[in-house]
N, C-alpha and C positions, 0 to 999 in steps of 0.2 A: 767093424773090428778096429780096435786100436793101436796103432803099432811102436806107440811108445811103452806099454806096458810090459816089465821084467818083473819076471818071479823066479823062481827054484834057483838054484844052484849059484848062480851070477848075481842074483839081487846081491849077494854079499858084497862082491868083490867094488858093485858101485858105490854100495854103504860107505865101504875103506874106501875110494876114493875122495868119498866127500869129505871124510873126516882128516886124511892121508890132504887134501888142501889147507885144509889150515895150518899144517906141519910143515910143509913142504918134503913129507917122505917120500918117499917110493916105498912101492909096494914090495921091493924087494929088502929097505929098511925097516919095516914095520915089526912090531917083536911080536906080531900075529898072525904066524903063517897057518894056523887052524883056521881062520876066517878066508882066506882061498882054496880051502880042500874042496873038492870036488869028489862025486863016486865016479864019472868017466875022465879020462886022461884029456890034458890040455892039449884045446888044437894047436897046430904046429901055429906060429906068430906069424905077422905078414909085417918084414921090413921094409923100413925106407926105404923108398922108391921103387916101392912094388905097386902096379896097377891092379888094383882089385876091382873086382865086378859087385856091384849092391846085391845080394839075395836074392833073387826072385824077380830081379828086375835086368834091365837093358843099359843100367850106365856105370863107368868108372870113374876111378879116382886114383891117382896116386899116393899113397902112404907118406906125411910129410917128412922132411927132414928133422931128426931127434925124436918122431913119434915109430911107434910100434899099434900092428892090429891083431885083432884074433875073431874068428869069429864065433856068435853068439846063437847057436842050432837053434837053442831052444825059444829064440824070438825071433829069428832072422832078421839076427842084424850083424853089425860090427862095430865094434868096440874101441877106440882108438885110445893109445895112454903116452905118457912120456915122462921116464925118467927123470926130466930134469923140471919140465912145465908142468906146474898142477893145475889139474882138471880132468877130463875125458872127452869125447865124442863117440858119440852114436850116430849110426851112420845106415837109413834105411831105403830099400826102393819102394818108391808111390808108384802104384799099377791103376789105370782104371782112375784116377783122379787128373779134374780139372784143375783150375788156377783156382775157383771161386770154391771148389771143395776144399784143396791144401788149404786156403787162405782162412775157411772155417775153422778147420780142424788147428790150424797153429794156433787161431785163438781161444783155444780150448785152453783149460787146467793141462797140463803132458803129467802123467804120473811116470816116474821115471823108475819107482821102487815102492813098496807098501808105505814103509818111513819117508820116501823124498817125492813132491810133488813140486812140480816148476808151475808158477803160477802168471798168467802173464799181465803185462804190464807194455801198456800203449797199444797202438795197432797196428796190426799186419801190414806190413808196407810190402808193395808191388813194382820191381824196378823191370821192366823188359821180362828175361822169363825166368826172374826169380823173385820169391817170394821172403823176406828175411818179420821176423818177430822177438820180442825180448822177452826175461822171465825172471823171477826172482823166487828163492825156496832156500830161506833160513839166511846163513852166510852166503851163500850161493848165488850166483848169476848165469842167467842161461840166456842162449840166444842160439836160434833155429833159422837155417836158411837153407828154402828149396829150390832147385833148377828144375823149371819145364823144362822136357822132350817130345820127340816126337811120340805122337799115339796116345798121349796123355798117361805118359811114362815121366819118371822122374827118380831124384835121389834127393835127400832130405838129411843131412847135418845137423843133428841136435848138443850142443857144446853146454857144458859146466865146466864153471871155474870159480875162483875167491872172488869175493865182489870187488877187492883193492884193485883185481886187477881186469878189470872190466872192460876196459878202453882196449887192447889186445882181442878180446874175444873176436869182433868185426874182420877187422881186418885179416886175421885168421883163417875164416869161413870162405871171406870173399875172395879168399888164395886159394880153399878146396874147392870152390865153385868154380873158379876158372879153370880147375882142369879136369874136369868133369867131362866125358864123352861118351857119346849114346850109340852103341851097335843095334840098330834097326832089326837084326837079323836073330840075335838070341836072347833068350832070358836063364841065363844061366848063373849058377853058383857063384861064391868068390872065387877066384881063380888067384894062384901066383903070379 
């Protein structure tokens, strides 16, 4: 199974972001708010400096400064945005994967959407017990970077942005990587 794959109802919303990058909108500037309609109500958002739990998995993260989350049922994941930075992240737990599996699968094609495929470009690099890779998909740049845990648990940061502004992407990640923590004890939901 592939866990970057988004379809129904959200593919939209990452469409407008990609296109919502080249603008520098927000999605709550866009004169398109039929392209975020949904038939179920939005989950409640997870602000700044809320610790969320990855899906399905045993690790956190804190929600960064200026970003907002929400989570995404129908793939289990979370979605991270921000008003002011264009781009996204997607944000998933690796269950059941080794270093040498992640390090596969990053170098895969990631389809992010039926229309957006991240394609990579160079090789998976392996620093301690993370994994980071880069992507490129149209105007877009993407760069993926996963934290081993115990038990061969894990959390996986998938980021798109404008290519100008590329050099941010990194450094970014390797700030949600550092605050990354693994509870041994559950696998539960995102939590508040």
């Amino acid at each position: 199974m592939r866990p970057f794959r988004m379809t129904g109802p959200r593919a939209c919303l990452i469409v407008l972001a990609g296109l919502l990058l080249q603008t520098g909108e927000s999605p709550a500037q866009s004169s398109a708010p039929s392209a975020l309609a949904t038939d179920s109500p939005s989950p409640a958002p997870y602000l700044a400096g809320t610790r969320v739990q990855a899906p399905g998995g045993s690790a956190s993260f804190p929600i960064p400064k200026g970003w907002h989350g929400e989570s995404l049922e129908d793939m289990a994941a979370i979605l991270l945005t921000s008003d002011k930075v264009p781009g996204f992240v997607l944000v998933f737990a690796t269950v059941n994967q080794t270093a040498d599996d992640l390090a596969a699968l990053l170098g895969e094609p990631q389809p992010i959407t039926d229309a957006m495929v991240f394609q990579p470009v160079g090789l998976v690099v392996r620093q301690g017990n993370r994994l980071t890779a880069s992507y490129v998909a149209g105007e877009l740049t993407g760069r993926g970077v996963a934290v081993l845990g115990p038990n061969d648990q894990g959390i996986l940061f998938l980021h798109g942005r404008p290519k100008k502004e590329e050099a941010a992407a990194l450094p970014f990640l390797i700030h949600l990587a550092d605050e990354v923590r693994f509870d041994q004890g559950t696998t539960a939901s995102p939590s508040p």
